[in-house]
N, C-alpha and C positions, 0 to 999 in steps of 0.2 A: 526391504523388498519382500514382498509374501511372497512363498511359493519353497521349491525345494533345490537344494545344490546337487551337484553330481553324486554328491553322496547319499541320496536322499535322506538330505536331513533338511528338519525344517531351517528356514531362512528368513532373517531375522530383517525388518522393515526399516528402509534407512531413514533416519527421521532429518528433520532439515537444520539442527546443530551438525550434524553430518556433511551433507552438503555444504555447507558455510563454511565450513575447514576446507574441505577442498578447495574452495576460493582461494583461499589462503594459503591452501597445503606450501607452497612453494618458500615461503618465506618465514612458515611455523616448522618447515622442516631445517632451513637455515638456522635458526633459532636454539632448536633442540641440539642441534650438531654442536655448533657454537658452543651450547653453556654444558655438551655432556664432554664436550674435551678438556674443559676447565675443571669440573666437579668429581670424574672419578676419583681420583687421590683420596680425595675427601671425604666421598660418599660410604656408609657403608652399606654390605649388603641386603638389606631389609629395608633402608629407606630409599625415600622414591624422589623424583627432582620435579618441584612443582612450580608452576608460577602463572600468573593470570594475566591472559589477553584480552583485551573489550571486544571480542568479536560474538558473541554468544547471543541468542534469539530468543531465549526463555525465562519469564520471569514469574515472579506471583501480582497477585491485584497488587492496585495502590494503598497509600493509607486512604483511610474512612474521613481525613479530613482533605482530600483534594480539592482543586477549584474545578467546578461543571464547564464554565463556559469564560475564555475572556477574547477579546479581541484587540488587537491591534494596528492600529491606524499609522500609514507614515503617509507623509506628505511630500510640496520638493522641498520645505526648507530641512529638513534631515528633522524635524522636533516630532514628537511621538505623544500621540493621548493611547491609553493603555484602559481597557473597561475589563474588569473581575467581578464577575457574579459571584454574590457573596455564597459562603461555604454552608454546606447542607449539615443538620443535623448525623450522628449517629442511627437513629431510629428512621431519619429519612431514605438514607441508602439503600438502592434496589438490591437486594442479596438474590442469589442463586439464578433464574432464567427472568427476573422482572416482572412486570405487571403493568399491564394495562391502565390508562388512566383513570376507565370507568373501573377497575377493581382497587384502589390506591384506598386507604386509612384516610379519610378528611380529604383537606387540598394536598395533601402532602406532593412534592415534585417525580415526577417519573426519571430518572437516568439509564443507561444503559450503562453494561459492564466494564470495565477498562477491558481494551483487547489491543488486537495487533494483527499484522496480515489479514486484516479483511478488505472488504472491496465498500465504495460509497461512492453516490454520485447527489449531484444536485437537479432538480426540476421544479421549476415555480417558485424558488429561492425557500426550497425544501430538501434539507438535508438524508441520504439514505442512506444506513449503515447496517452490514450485512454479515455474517460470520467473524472471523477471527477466533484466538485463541485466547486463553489464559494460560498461568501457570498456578494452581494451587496447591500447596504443600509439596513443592519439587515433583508433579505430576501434571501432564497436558491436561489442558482441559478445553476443547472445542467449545466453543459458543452454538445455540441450539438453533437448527436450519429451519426451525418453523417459526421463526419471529424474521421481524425485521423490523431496525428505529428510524424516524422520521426526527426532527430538528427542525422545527420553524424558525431559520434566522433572524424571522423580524423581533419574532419576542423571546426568543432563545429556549422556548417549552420543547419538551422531550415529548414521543408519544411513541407505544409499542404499540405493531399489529402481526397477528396472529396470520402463518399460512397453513393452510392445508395442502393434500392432493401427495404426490409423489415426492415425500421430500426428500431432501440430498442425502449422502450420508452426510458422517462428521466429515467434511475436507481439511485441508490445509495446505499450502501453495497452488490453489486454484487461483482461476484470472474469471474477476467479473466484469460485464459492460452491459452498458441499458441504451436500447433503443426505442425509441415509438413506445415508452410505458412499460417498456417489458426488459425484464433482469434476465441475462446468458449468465449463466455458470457452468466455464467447461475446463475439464482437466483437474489436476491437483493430486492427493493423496488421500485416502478414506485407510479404514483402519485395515483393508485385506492388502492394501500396497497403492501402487499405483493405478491412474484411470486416466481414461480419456472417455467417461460420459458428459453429455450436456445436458440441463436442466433449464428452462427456462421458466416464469413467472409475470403475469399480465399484472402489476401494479394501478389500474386503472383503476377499475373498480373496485366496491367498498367490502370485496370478497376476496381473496389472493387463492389462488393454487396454483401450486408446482407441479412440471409438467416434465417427464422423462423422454426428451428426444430421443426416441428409436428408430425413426423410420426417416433419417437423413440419407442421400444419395449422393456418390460419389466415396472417394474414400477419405476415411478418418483419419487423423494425425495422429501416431503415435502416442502411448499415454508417457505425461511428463507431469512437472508444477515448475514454476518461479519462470510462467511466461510472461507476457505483455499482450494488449489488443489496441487496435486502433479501429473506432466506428466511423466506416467512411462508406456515406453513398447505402446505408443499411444494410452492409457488408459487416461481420466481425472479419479482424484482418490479425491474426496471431503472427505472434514472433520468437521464436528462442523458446532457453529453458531447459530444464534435465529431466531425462526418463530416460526410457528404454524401446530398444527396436530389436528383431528380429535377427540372428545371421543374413539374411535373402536383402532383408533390407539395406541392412548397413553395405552389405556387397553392392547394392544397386543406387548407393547416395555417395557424396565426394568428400572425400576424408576431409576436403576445408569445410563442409555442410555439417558433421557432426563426427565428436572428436570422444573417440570411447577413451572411457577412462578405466573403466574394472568388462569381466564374462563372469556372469555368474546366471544360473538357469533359476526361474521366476514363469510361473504361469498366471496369465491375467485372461481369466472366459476362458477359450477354448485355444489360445495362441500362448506359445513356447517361446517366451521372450530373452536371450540371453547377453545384450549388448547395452552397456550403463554408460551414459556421457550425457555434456553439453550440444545442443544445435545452435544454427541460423536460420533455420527456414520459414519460409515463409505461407502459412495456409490460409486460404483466404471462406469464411462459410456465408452462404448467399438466404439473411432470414426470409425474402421471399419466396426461395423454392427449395428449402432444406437442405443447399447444395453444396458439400465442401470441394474446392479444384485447390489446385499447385499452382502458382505463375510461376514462369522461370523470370528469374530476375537479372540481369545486367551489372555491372559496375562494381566497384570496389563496395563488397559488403563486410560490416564486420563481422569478424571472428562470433564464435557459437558462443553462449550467453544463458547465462541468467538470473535473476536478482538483480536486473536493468531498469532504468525508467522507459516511457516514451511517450510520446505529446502528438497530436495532429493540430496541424496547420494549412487551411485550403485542403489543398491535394497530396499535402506532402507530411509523411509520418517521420519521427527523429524520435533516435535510441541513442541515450547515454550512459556508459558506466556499465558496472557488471563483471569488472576484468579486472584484471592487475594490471591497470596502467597509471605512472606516474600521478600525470592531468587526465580531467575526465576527458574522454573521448566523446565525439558526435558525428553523428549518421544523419543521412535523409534519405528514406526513400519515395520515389513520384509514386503514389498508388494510381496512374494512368499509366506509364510508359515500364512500370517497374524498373524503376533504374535506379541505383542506389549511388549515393554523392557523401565524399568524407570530406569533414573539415576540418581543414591544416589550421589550425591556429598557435600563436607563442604560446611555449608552456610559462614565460615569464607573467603572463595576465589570464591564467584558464584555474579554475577548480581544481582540487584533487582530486585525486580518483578514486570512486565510489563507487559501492553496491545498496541497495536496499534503500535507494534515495526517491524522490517524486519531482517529477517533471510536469508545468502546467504549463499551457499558453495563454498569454496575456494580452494578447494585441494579435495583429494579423501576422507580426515580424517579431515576436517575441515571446522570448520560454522562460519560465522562474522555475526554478531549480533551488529543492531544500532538503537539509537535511543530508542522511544517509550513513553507512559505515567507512570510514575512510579505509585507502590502504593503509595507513598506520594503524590500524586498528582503533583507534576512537571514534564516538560517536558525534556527528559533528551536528553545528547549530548555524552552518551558515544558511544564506543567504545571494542566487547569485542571479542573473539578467542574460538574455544571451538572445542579441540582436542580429537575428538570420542575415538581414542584408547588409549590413555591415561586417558581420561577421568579427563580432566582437562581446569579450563577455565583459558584465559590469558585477563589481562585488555589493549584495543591497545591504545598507544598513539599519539595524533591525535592536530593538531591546531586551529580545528575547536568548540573551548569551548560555540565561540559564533553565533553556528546555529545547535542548539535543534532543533529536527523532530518528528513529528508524523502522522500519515497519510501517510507517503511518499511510495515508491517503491525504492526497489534497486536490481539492475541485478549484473548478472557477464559477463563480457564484455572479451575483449581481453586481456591477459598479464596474466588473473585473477585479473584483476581490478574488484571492484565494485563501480556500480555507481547508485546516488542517484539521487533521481527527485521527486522535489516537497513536496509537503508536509504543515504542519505548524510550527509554531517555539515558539507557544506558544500558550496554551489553557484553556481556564476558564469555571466554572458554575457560574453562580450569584443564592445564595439560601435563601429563606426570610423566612417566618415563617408558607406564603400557600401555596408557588411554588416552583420548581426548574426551573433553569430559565436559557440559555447560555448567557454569556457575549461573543458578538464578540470583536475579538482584530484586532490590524493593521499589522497580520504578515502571509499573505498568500504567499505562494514560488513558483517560477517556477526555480530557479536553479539546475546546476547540480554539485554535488562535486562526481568526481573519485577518490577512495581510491587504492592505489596501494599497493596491498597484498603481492608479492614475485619478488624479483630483474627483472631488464628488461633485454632483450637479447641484445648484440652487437648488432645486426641489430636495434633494436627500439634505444636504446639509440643512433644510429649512425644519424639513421631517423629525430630524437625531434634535435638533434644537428645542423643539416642542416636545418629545417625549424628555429630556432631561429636564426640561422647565414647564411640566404642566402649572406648576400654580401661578404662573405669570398671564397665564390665558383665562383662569376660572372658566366659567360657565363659557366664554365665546366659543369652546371647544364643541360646543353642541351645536353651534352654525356648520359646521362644518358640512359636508356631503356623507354620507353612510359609509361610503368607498372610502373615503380619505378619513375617515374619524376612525373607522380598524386599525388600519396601518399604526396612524397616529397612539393608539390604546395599547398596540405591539410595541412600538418603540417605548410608550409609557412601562410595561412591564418589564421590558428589557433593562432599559436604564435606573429602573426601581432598585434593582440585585446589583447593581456595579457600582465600585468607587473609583473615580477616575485617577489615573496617576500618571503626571507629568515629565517627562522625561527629554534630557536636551542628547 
């Protein structure tokens, strides 16, 4: 947290391995107690009691031989075709901020960074990936807010484009969401502490600039990071998360609304912030008239949050995870009547309980849920289904045992695929007897795995057939229509880079 203690001494910025413990604090404090009643005899005074938990956020790049892109397909007979774009050279890999495809050496391929905590959406079954972080040489490294990568899924090509205008700072635990073309970036962390600025960006055009919302109306939410958003009705609708409010505030909010967890004094602008915790709230900002309001909300809501997922469906937004509970937990709330609804389900047929996981909807009655940090502390690689009107969860199964995610993003794409990007594959704390402390690991991701949700149509499956088998067509492939012979020349490039692998 920037800013100054009562001491007036400076005040050191809490970074989000920090945060993450606290998730945990409860059962790393267990832990510690546990193995310090067993080891004093033993220990002596100069060494320290150390031991590693997967719960930790920070890592360095991947290796230089990662795979860019593969996909995976399931069906209903459970059997699995799996496509890996083959592996890029050494000399191919984008180092430092990237490059543009019209600046690239020859044809060489454009990739983006391995990161993590960034935000991505799809549009035109165009992939969009925005910030995150690295870690290199056991130091942060923010990914640069004046780019942003595009991913053409038909043919799996990478392309960087350049923003100008008011760009962000560095963030990190920001929430991003895209409406009408245009990328919200609000809240997070920059390097003076915490914020609650918005930034937005008209992606429409063959020119981008950043745009510093000031002249919003109404008042602003407190500044936090590790919230959620759901775009509904061209409303951003935030949720949860940790930061900081005011004495006057936190006197004026309900201790079940936000749950302080440390006082310590932090000035952000011109306001004297001293109350640190988790919320539930709920802000709602109106992009047609720069308007942030409050709803009060109704019904059983949960507990303050964040490091959660949450999905929109119709009219109705659902938060899972985030807490220390057993089985994940699920919410819904009406964004009409704001009335929030939990649901009771066996823990003998539900997920575990997670943070840092991603929530998609698939159907009009259904969320896929993957990944995430378990409460055991591992990184996990499932897979789950979660059938609102039945109210029942299915376990999906998937080939992919060996690529755990955390941090990542996953959209819903064309077909009702969802697709995944980025992320990490594995996460640790190192904790000794005066610190908590992150262990980085060697497992930062820029992949993307497409999971295919519901059968494909004659037309697609006719499509993927013809890009894996052009030389069956020769020349008839020039009959085609101009429209359909693109497509058809994406899938041909696509399926050039992949070897299929078969899997029961």
């Amino acid at each position: 947290m920037g800013g100054v203690n009562k001491d007036n001494k400076p005040e050191k910025h809490v970074s989000q391995g920090a945060q993450f413990s606290r998730l945990l604090s409860l059962r790393l404090e267990r832990q510690i107690k546990s193995l310090l009643s067993t080891t004093t005899s033993s220990t002596s005074s100069t060494s320290s009691l150390t031991f590693l938990i997967p719960v930790s956020v920070r890592y360095p790049p991947a290796p230089l031989h990662s795979t860019p892109l593969h996909s995976t397909l399931l069906n209903a007979g459970n059997h699995f075709t799996c496509f890996y774009l083959s592996r890029e050279s050494d000399s191919q890999r984008v180092r430092g901020r990237g490059r543009g495809m019209d600046a690239t050496e020859g044809d060489a391929p454009v990739n983006p960074q391995e990161r993590s905590s960034h935000t991505a959406f799809i549009d035109n079954n165009t992939l969009y990936v925005w910030g995150g972080y690295q870690v290199v040489a056991r130091e942060d490294v923010m990914l640069p807010s004046d780019e942003i990568w595009l991913c053409d899924l038909d043919s799996g090509a990478w392309e960087r484009r350049e923003i100008t205008g008011d760009i962000p700072p560095n963030l990190e635990g920001f929430c991003g969401s895209h409406v009408n073309g245009t990328l919200y970036i609000f809240a997070g962390c920059d390097p003076v502490g915490y914020t609650n600025q918005m930034f937005s960006v008209d992606l429409t055009g063959p020119c981008c600039s950043w745009k510093k919302m000031t002249d919003t109306k109404g008042t602003t939410p407190s500044p936090r990071n590790k919230h959620s958003c759901w775009v509904h009705r061209d409303r951003l609708i935030y949720f949860g998360g940790y930061g900081c409010k005011t004495i006057g505030e936190v006197r004026n909010t309900s201790s079940s609304s936000f749950v302080v967890e440390e006082m310590s004094w932090t000035t952000i602008g011109d306001t004297l912030f001293r109350c640190w915790g988790w919320n539930n709230e709920v802000n709602v900002f109106d992009t047609h008239t720069a308007t942030w309001s409050m709803p009060e909300t109704r019904g059983p809501a949960p507990g303050p949050r964040g490091c959660h997922a949450s999905a929109l469906l119709g009219n109705k937004g659902y938060i899972s995870g985030g807490v220390e509970t057993a089985e994940l937990d699920l919410f819904c709330l009406d964004l009409e009547t704001w009335t929030w609804t939990q649901f009771d389900i066996s823990s003998s047929c539900s997920p575990l309980g997670r943070s840092m996981h991603t929530m998609t909807p698939i159907s009009d009655h259904a969320l896929f849920v993957y990944g995430g940090l378990g409460i055991d502390g591992n990184t996990l690689n499932d897979a789950w289904q979660f059938n609102t009107v039945k109210r029942e969860w299915t376990k999906m199964t998937h080939p992919h045992k060996d690529k755990p995610r955390v941090c990542h993003t996953a959209c819903l794409g064309n077909d009702d695929d969802v697709v995944v990007f980025g992320g990490s594959s594995n996460l640790c704390i190192l904790m000794d007897s005066v610190a908590v402390l992150r262990a980085p690991s060697q497992h930062h991701c820029r992949d993307v795995i497409i999971f295919q949700t519901q059968p494909y149509s004659l037309f697609r499956l006719c499509e993927d057939f013809m890009g894996k088998k052009p030389e069956l067509f020769g020349k008839r492939l020039n009959w085609l229509p101009s429209k359909l012979r693109s497509r058809v020349d994406k899938r041909v490039a696509f399926f050039s880079n992949t070897k299929p692998i078969f899997t029961a």
